[in-house]
N, C-alpha and C positions, 0 to 999 in steps of 0.2 A: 493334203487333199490328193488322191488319187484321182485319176482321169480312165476313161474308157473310147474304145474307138468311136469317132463320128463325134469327138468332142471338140468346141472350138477354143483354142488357148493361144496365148502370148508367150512366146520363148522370150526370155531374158538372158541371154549368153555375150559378151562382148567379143567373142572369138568368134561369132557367127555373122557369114552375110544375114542371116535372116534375123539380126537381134533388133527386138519391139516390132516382128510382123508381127500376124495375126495368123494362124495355121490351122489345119484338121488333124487331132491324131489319126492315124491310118492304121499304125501297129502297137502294140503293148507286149511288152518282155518281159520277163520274166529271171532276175541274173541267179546264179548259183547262191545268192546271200540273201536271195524274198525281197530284194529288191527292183521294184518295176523303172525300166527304160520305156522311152516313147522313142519312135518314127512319128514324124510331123511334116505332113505336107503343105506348102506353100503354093500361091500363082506360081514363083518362079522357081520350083525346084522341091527336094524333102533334106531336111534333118534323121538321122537316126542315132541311138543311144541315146535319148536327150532323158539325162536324171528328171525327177519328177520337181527339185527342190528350182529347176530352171525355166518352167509353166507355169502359167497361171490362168486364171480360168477370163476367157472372151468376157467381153460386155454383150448381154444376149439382146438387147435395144437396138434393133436395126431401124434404121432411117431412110 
């Protein structure tokens, strides 16, 4: 699943402070191999590089 910006996603990384936030992508790359990287911003701070195989897509059900 591909993401685009202004989407809401869950990084799953265990080397990241932000692993099981909830973030915005903000940027999408593009690497020399057609593989897309995300920038994901957080409340407290952003992610960049984040492989796509490490998102997943928000729960869009707000409360």
């Amino acid at each position: 699943m591909s993401f685009e910006e202004d989407d809401r996603v869950v990084l799953s990384d265990d080397h990241s402070e932000f692993d099981g936030q909830e973030g915005t992508v903000t940027q999408v790359m593009e690497t020399m191999f057609g593989d897309a990287t995300y920038t994901v911003s957080f409340d407290e701070g952003q992610e960049t590089g984040v492989p796509e195989d490490a998102l997943s897509a928000a729960d869009e059900t707000e409360e």
